[in-house]
C-alpha positions as CSV (number, residue, x, y, z in Angstrom):
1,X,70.7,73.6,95.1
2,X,71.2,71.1,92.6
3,X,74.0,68.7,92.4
4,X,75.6,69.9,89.1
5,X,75.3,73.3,90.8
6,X,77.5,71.8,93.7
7,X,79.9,70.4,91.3
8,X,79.7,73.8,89.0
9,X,80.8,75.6,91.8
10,X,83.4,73.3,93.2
11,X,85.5,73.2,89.3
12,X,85.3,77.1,89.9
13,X,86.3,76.8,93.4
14,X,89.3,74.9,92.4
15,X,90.5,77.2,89.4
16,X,90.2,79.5,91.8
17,X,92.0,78.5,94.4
18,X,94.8,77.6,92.2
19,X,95.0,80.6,89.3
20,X,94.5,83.2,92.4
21,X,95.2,82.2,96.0
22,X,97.8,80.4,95.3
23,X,100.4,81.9,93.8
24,X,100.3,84.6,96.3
25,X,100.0,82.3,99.8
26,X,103.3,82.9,101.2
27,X,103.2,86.1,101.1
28,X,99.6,86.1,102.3
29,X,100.7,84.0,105.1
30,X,104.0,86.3,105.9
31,X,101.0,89.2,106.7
32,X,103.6,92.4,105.9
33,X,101.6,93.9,103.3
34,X,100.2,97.6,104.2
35,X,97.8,97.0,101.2
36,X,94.1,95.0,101.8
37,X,94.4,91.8,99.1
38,X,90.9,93.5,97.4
39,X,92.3,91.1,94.8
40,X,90.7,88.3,96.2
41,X,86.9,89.8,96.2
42,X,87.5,91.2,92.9
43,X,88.7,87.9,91.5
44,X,85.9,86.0,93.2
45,X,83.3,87.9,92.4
46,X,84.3,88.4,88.4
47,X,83.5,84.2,88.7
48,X,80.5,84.5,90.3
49,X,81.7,83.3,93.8
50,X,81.2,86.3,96.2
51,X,77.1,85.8,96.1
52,X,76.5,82.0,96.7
53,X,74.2,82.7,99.5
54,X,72.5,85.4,98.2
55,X,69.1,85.3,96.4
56,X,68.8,85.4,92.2
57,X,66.6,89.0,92.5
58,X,69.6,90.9,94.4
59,X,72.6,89.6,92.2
60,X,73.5,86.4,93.7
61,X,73.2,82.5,92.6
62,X,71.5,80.9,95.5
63,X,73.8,78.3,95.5
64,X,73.5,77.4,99.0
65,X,75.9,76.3,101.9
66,X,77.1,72.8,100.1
67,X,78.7,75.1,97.5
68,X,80.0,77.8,99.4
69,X,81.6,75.2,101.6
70,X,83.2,73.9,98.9
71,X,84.5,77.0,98.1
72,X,86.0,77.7,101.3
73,X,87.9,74.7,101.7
74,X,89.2,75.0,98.1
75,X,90.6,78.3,99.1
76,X,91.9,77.7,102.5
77,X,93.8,74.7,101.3
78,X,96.3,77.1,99.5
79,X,96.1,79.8,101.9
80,X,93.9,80.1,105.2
81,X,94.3,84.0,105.1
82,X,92.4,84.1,101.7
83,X,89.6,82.0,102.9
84,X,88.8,84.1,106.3
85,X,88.5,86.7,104.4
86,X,85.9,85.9,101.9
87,X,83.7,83.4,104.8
88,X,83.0,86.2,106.3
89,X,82.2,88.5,103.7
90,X,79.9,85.7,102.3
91,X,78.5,84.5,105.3
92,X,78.1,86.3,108.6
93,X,78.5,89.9,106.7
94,X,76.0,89.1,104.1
95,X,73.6,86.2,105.5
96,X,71.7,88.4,107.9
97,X,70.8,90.8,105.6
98,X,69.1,87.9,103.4
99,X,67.5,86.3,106.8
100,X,66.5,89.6,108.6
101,X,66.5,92.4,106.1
102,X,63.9,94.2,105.1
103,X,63.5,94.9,101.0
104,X,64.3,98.4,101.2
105,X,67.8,96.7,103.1
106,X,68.2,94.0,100.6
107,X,67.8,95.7,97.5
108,X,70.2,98.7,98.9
109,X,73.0,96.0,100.0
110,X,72.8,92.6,98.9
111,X,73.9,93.9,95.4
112,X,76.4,95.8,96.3
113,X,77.7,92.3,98.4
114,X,76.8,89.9,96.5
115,X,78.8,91.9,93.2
116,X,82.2,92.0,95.7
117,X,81.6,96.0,95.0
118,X,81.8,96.5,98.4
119,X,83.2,94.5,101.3
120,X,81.1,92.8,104.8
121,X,82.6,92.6,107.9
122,X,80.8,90.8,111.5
123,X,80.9,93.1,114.1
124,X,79.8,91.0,117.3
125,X,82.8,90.5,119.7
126,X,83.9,92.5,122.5
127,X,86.9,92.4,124.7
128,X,84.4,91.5,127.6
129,X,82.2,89.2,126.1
130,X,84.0,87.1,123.9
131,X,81.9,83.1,124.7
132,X,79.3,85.2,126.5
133,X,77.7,87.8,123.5
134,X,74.6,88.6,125.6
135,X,76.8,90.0,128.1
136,X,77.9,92.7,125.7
137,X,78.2,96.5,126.5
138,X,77.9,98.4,123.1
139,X,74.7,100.6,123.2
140,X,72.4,101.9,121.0
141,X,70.1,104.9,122.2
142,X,67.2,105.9,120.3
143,X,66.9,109.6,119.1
144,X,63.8,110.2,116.7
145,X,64.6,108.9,113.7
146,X,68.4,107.8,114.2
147,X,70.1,105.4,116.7
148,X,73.4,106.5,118.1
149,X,75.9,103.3,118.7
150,X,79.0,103.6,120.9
151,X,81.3,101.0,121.9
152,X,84.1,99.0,120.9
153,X,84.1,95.7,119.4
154,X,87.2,93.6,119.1
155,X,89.0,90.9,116.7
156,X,86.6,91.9,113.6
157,X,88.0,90.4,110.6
158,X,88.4,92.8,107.7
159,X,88.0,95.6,109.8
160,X,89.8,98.7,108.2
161,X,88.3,97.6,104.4
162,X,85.1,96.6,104.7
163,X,82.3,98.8,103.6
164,X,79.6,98.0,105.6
165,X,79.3,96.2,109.4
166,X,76.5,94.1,110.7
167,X,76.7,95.6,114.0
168,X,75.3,94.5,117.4
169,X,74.1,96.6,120.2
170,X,72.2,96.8,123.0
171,X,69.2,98.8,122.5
172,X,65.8,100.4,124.8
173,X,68.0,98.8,128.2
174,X,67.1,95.8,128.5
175,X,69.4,93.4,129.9
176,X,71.0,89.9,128.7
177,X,70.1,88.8,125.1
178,X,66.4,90.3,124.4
179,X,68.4,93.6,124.3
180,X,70.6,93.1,121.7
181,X,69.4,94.5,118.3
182,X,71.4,94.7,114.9
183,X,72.2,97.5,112.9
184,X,73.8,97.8,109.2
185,X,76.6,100.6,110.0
186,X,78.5,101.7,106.6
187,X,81.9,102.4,107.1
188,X,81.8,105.8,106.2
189,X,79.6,106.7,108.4
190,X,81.0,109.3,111.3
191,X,82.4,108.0,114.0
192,X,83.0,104.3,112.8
193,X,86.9,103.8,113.7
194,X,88.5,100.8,112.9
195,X,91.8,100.4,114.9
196,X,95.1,99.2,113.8
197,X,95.3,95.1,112.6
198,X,96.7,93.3,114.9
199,X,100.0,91.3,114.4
200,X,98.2,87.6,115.3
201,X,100.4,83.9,115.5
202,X,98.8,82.6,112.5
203,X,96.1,84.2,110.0
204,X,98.5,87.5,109.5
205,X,97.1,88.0,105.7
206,X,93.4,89.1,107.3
207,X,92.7,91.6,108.6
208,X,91.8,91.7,112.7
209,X,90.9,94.8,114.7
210,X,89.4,96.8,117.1
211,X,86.0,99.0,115.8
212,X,85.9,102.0,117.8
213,X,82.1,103.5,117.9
214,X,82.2,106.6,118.5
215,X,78.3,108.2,118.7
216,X,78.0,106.8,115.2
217,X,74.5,108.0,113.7
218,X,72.6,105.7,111.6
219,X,69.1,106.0,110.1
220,X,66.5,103.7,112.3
221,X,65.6,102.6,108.5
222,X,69.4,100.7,109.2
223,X,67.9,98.6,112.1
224,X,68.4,95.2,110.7
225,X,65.2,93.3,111.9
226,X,63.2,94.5,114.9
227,X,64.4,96.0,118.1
228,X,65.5,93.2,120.4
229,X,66.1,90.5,117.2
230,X,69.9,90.9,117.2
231,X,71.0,88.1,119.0
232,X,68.7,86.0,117.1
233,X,70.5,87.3,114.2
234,X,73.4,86.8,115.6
235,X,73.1,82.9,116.7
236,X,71.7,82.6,113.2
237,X,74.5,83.6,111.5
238,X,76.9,82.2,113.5
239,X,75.2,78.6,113.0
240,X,75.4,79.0,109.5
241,X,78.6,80.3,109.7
242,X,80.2,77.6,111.4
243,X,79.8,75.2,108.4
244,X,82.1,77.3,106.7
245,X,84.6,77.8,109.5
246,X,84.4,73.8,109.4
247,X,85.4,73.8,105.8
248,X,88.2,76.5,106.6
249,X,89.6,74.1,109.0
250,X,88.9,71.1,106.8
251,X,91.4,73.1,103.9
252,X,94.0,73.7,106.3
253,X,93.9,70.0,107.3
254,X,94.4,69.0,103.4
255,X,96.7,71.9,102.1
256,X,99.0,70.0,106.0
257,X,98.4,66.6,104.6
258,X,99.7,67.7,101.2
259,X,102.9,68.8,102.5
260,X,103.1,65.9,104.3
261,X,102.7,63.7,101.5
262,X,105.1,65.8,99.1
263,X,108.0,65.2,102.1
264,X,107.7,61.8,102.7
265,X,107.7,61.0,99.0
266,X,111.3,61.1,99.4
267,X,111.5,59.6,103.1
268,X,110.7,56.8,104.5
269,X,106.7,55.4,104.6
270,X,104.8,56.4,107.1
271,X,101.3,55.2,108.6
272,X,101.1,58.5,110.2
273,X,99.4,59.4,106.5
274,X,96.9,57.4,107.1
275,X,95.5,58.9,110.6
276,X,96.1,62.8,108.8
277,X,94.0,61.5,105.9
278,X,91.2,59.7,107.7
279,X,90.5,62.6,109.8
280,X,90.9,65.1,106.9
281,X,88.1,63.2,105.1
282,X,85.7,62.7,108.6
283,X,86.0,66.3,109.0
284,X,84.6,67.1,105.1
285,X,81.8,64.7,105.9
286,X,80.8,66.6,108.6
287,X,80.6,69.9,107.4
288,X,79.0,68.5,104.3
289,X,76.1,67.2,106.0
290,X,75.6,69.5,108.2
291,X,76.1,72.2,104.6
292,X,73.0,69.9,103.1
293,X,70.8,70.0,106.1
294,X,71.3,74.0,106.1
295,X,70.2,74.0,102.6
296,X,67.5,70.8,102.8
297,X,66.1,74.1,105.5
298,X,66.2,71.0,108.4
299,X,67.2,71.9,112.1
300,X,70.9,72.0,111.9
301,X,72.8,73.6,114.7
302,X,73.7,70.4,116.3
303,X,75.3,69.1,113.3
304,X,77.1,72.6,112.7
305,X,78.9,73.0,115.9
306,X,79.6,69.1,115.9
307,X,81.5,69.7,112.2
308,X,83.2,73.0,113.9
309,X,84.4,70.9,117.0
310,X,85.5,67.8,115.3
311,X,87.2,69.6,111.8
312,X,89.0,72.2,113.9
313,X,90.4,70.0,116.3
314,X,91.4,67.6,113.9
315,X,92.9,70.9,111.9
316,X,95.4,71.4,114.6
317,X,96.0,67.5,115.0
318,X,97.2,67.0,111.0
319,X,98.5,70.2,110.8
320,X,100.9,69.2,114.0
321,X,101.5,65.7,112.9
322,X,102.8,67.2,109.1
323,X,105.3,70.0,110.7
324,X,106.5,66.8,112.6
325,X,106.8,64.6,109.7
326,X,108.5,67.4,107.7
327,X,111.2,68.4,110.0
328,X,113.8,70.1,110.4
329,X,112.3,71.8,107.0
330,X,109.3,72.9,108.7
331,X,111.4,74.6,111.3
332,X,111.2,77.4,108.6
333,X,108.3,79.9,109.0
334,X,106.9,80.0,105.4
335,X,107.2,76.1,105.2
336,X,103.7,74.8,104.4
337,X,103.2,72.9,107.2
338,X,104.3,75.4,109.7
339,X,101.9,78.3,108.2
340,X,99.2,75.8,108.8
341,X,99.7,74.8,112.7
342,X,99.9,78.4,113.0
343,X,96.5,78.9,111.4
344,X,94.6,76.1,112.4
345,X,94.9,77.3,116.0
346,X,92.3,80.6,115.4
347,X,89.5,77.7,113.9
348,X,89.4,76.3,117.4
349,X,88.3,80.1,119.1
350,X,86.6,82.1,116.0
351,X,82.8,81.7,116.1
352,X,82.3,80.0,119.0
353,X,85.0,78.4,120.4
354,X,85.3,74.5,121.0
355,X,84.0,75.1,124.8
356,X,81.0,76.5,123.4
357,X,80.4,73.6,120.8
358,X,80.5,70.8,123.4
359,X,77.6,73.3,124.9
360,X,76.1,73.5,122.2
361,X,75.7,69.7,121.1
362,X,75.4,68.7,124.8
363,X,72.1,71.0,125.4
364,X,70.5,69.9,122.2
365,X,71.0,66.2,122.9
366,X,69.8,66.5,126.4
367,X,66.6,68.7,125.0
């Protein structure tokens, strides 16, 4: 990607962030709407912004992880909510399919994706086996031409409107990860129950829930890579992924340090500013190199989970210091600062939690 792509992409990241998301934040952030904002992916995708990972042939623009970083913090520094929502449509819902898909796959999904006509959802997480995915339990049993998947996976985002899953499940009984395989499960398939959204601290404008399998049928021609391949894709996505939760929690950190800033206008100076904004801009460093590694095609897991680790925990660190500086007004719960402590918290646990990073970086450094 070139760098007036990056910048192309970041002037439409802004517009949109500020024509679309946020005029409709607080009530995003208040989470009572019965209705799924489909708003945003229609919005997004009339600018182009819904395929940024995806490939020229199949409807996207290729713009790489730099850019679709930049739009996710853009986003999640008016409303956190918004920006769950579209990561993981863009990245872990769509990704694999570019990585692991077959063309018959690609040219039957990726459009539809990449368009916003239909809507991706990450279906890995189970109650059992949250840190630990190659201890999941879903199965897949082979039956001709047709795999049967039961099971129930937890906390998927956008569960309820998506259109299509990337499913993981363990297939031909083999233990641990070699037996994980991935499937491409459309929502209106038989059997494919999402549960009622949860009601969650912070985050309350996505959608979380449960997604009940219930001897759902899919064509073997839906096996997304080869048997066995599914925790690869799985790891793969979530690496990639992780630079945008990075820039997620690197939005939440600015949209904090805004509020902050707007307060203390009219107070008394504070140095605290100063800490909020230097570790605002380490944390866009970090995801931004680790972003141009992705797309320089250079090993970059190590400098993904270290971005995810230090951005998220620096999330929660401005995100406390502003409700702090802006009280008692940010004893209210739609207060910009408050929404954002509540938010920043999920950053820390989604995609690998924290724990797991410190694995992560510690394994690689020691390799």
């Amino acid at each position: 990607m070139s760098v007036d792509a990056a910048l192309d992409v970041e002037e439409l990241a802004t517009a949109f962030a500020r024509d679309v998301v946020r005029p409709r934040a607080v009530e995003m952030a208040r989470g009572l709407s019965a209705e799924f904002p489909l708003y945003l992916l229609d919005e997004a995708a009339q600018r182009g912004l819904t395929g940024l990972l995806v490939p020229r042939q199949y409807g996207g623009s290729a713009a790489g992880h730099l850019a679709f970083a930049h739009f996710i913090e853009a986003v999640a520094r008016e409303c956190a909510s918004s920006a769950v929502i579209l990561d993981v449509h863009i990245s872990v819902a769509t990704e694999p399919i570019v990585i692991f898909g077959n063309d018959e796959q690609k040219q039957r999904y990726l459009p539809r994706l990449a368009s916003g006509e239909w809507l991706g959802a990450f279906a890995l997480t189970e109650a059992g086996s949250g840190s630990d995915a190659a201890a999941l339990r879903a199965t897949a049993t082979r039956r001709g031409d047709t795999y049967v998947l039961r099971g129930t996976k937890a906390f998927i985002t956008n569960a309820g409107a998506a259109d299509l899953y990337v499913v993981m499940a363990r297939a031909g009984g083999t233990a641990g990860a070699r037996g994980i395989s991935a499937f491409l499960v459309e929502a209106t398939t038989p059997g494919v129950h999402p549960q009622p959204r949860l009601h969650k601290m912070g985050l309350r404008g996505s959608w979380t829930a449960e997604l009940v399998l219930d001897d759902v049928v899919v064509p073997v021609q839906n096996l997304l890579g080869e048997e066995g391949q599914g925790f690869r894709a799985a790891m793969s996505a979530l690496d990639s992924g992780r630079i945008g939760i990075s820039a997620q929690a690197t939005g939440i950190a600015q949209g904090a340090l805004d509020a902050a800033v707007a307060h203390q206008r009219s107070h008394a100076y504070t140095t605290a500013l100063a800490d909020m904004d230097a570790l605002t801009a380490a944390s866009r460093a970090l995801y931004r190199h680790a972003a141009a590694m992705c797309d320089a095609a250079e090993p970059f897991s190590r400098q993904a989970a270290a971005a995810k680790l230090y951005a998220t925990d620096a999330a929660m660190q401005v995100a406390h210091a502003a409700v702090e500086l802006c009280a008692p007004d940010s004893a209210s719960e739609d207060h910009p600062a408050a929404i954002r402590l509540r938010d920043a918290k999920a950053c820390q646990i989604y995609e690998g939690t924290n724990q797991v990073q410190r694995v992560v970086i510690a394994r690689q450094l020691l390799a």
